[in-house]
C-alpha positions in Angstrom: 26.1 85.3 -32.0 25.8 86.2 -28.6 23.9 89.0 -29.0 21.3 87.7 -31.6 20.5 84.7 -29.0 20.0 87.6 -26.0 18.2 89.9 -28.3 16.1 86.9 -29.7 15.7 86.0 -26.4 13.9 88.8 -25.1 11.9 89.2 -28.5 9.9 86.1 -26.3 8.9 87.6 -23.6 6.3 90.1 -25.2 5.7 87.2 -28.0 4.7 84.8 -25.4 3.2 87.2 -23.2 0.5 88.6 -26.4 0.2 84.6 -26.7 -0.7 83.6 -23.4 -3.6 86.7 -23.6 -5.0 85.6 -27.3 -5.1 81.7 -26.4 -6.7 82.6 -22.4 -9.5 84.7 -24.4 -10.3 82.3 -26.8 -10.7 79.5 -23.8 -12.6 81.3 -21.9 -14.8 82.5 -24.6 -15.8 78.6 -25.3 -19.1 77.0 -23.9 -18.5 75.7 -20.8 -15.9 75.2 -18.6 -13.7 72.9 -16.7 -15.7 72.1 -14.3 -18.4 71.2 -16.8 -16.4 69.2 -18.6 -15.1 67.2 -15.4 -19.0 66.2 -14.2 -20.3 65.8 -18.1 -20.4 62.1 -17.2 -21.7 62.8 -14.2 -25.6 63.8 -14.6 -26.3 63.6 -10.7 -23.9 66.5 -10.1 -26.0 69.4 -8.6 -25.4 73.3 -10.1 -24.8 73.5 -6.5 -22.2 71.8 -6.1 -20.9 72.9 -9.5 -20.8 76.5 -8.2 -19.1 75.8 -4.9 -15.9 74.4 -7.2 -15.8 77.4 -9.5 -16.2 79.4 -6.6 -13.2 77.8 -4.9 -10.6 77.8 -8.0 -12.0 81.6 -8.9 -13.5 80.6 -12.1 -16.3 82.6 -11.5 -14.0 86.0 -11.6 -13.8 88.1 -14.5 -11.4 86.5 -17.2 -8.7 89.1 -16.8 -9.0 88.5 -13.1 -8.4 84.9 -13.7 -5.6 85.5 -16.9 -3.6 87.7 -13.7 -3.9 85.0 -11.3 -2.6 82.4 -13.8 0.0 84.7 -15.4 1.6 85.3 -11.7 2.0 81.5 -11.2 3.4 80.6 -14.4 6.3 82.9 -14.6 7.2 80.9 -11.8 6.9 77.9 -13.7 2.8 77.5 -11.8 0.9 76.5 -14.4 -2.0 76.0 -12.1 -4.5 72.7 -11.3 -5.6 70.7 -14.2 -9.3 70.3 -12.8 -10.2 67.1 -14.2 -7.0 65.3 -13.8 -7.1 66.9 -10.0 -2.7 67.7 -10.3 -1.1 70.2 -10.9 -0.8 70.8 -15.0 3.2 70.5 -14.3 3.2 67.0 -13.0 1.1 66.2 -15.9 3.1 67.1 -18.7 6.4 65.8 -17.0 6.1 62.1 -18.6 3.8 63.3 -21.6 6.5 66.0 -22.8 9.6 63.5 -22.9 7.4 60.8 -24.7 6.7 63.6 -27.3 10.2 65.1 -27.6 11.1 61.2 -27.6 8.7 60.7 -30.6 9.7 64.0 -32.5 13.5 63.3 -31.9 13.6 59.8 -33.5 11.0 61.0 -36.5 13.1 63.7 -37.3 16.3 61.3 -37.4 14.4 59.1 -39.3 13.0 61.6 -42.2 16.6 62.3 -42.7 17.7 59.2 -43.4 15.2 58.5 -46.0 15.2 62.2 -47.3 18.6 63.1 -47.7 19.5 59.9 -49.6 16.2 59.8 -52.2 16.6 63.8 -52.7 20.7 63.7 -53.4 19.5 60.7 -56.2 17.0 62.7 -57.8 18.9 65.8 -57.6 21.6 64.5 -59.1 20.4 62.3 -61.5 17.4 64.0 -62.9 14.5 62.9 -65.4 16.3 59.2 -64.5 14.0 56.4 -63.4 15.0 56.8 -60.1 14.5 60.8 -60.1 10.8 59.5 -61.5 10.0 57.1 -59.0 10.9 59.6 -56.2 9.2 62.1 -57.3 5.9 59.8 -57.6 6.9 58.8 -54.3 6.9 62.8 -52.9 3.6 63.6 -54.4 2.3 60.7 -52.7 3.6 61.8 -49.3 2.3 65.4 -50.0 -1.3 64.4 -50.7 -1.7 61.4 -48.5 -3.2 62.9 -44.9 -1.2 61.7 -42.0 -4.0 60.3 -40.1 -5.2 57.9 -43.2 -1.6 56.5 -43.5 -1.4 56.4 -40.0 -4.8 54.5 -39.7 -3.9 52.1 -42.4 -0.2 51.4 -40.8 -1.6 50.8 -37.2 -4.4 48.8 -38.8 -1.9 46.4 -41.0 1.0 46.3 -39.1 -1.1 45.9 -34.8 -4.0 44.2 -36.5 -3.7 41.9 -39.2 0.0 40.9 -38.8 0.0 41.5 -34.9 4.0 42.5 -34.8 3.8 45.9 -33.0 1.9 47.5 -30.3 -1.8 49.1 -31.2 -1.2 51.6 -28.7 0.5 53.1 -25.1 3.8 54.1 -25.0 5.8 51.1 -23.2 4.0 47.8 -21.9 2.8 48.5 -18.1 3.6 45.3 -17.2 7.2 45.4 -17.7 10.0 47.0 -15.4 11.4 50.5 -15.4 14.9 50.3 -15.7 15.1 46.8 -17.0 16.3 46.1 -20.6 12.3 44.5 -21.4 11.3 48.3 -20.9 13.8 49.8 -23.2 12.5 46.9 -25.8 8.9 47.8 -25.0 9.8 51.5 -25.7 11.3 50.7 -29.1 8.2 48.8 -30.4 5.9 51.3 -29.1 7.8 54.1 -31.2 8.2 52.2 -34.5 4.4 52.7 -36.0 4.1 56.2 -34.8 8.2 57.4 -36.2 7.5 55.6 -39.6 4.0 56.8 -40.1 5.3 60.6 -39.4 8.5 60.1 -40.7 7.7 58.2 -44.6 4.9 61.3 -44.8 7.5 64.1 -43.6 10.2 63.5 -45.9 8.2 64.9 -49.1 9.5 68.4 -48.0 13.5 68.1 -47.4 13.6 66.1 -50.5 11.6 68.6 -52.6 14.0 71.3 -51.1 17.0 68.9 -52.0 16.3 68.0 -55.5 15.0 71.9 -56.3 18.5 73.0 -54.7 20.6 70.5 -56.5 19.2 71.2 -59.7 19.8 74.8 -59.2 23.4 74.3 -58.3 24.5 72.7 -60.9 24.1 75.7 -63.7 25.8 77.9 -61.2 29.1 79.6 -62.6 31.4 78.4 -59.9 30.2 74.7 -60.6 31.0 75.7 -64.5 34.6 76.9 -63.6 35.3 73.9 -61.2 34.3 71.5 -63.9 36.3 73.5 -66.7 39.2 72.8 -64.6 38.8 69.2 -64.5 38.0 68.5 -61.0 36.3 65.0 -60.9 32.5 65.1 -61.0 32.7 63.4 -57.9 34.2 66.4 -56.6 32.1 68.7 -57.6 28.7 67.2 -56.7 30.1 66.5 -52.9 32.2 69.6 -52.0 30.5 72.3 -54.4 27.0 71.2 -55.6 26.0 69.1 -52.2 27.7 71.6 -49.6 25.7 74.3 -51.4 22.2 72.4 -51.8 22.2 71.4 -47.9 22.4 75.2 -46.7 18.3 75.4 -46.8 17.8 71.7 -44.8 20.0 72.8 -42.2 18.1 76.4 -42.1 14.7 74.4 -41.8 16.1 72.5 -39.1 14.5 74.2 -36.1 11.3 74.8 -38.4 10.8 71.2 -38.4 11.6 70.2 -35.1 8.6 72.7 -34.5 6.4 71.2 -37.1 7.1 67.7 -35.7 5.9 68.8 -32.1 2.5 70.1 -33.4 2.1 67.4 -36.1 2.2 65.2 -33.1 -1.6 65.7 -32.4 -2.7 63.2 -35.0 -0.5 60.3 -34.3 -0.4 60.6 -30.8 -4.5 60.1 -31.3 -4.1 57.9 -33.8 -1.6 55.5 -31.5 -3.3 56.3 -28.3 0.8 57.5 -27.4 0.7 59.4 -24.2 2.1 62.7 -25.4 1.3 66.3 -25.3 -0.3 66.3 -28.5 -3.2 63.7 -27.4 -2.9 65.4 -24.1 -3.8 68.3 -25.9 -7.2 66.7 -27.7 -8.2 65.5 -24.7 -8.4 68.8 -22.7 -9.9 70.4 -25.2 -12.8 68.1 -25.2 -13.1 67.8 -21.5 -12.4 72.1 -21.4 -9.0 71.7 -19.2 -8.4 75.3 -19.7 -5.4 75.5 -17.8 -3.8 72.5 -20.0 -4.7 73.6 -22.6 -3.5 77.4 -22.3 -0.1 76.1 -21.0 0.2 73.4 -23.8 0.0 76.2 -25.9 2.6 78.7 -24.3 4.9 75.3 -24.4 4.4 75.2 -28.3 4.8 78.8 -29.2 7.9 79.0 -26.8 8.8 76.1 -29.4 8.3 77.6 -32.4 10.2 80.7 -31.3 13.6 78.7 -30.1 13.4 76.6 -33.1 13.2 79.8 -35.7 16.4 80.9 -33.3 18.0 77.7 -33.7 17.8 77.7 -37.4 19.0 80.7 -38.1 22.0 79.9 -36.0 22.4 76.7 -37.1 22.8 78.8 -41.2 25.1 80.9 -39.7 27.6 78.1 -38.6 27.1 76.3 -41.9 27.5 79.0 -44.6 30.6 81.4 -43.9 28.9 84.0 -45.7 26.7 84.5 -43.4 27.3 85.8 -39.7 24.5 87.2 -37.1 25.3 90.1 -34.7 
């Protein structure tokens, strides 16, 4: 195990480093810049004075110039100056990172709750009523886009009946530390986790229900059922331990998948997280926010394939990485 998270480990570096040269290339081969898009509200700015600040920040080098500059600082955790914030691009995804690992965290908890449950149902009890309804339910979740549900739950829920939030991430008029905040965090995170999390689940009970129905014509569930172990029995310790091996090995996946997914309804909620940080440097051509917002997800996506695989070892004995 040791070994596969050191070897895995290392994989990164060159992963991340090929990254880091695709996503600085495609930036820089965008119109404009980031100075532009810090004076495009700003007509009486002179090219003058627009020079002078690429000048200064070396924006005006060649982009592998600039892409060896920037790749010196962030090894040492430098991700540079975010030019139209005016701080450094650390400081400004301090806050916005924990809101969306907050947001991602509680959404993933959440899709559980209400996927495990309605997939072990239809699995179990297939071509019921129930297994019908859920299965109307999933194809549902599958086709509805996220930002039309997430639209039409800020809309009913922040505007017509007024009982959470329409946007922000906790009230600024409250106290940090204070048990008002924690409150004002809570109703800032319901909308956005339910309108990830009721979409989301469409997947881990598809996987669920599929698995399930699989397991049960399996040979060993034959033999357990020949000898007369109660069919309590054999859906919890042989069909159920069995059909949750592929939700545990999707874990990491969809921790990943719920960090980028958070673009939409972080934009949707106006929630202060990376992924409406994300939209917003891209529009205002924040290069080095949006470069290091990238590295940030693909370092992600790469810990989270690690974690599931792990995670399947521990689970299923049969299995064992080296």
């Amino acid at each position: 195990m040791l070994t596969f998270m050191i070897r895995r480990s290392l994989m990164m570096i060159p992963q991340l480093l090929l990254l880091s040269i695709v996503i600085f290339v495609l930036a820089k081969a965008m119109p404009g810049d980031a100075v532009t898009g810090a004076f495009i509200g700003n007509p009486d700015a002179s090219p003058e004075e627009m020079e002078k600040i690429r000048d200064k920040f070396g924006l005006d080098e060649p982009w592998y110039v600039q892409y060896g500059l920037w790749i010196g600082k962030a090894v040492q955790g430098d991700f540079g100056m975010s030019y139209v914030h005016q701080q450094p691009v650390t400081s400004l995804l301090g806050s916005r990172i924990a809101n969306t690992v907050l947001l991602s965290f509680f959404t993933l908890v959440v899709t559980y709750l209400i996927a495990i449950p309605l997939g072990i149902i239809a699995g179990r009890w297939t071509d019921s009523w129930a297994d019908k309804l859920i299965v109307t339910y999933n194809y549902f979740a599958f086709a509805t886009p996220t930002f039309v549900f997430a639209l039409l739950m800020l809309f009913l829920f922040s505007f017509v009946l007024g009982w959470f939030p329409t946007g922000g991430s906790v009230d600024i008029r409250v106290e940090e530390g204070t048990w008002d905040y924690v409150v004002s965090k809570v109703q800032h995170l319901v909308l956005p986790v339910l309108s990830g999390a009721i979409l989301f689940t469409f997947g881990t009970i598809q996987y669920l229900r599929n698995d399930m129905i699989d397991t049960k014509l399996k040979d060993f569930v034959k033999l357990a059922r020949a000898k007369g172990v109660p069919e309590s029995k054999v859906y919890t310790r042989h069909i159920l331990r069995n059909s949750l091996l592929p939700i545990a090995a999707f874990l990491g996946y969809e921790i990943t998948g719920l960090i980028a997914g958070s673009v939409f309804i972080e934009s949707i909620f106006s929630y202060p997280g990376i992924g409406q940080l994300f939209i917003q440097s891209i529009s205002s051509r924040d290069f080095t926010v949006v470069t290091a917002l990238v590295m940030i997800s693909g370092a992600a996506a790469i810990v989270g394939t690690m974690l599931s695989d792990i995670i399947l070892s521990m689970v299923d004995p049969r299995i064992r990485i080296d």
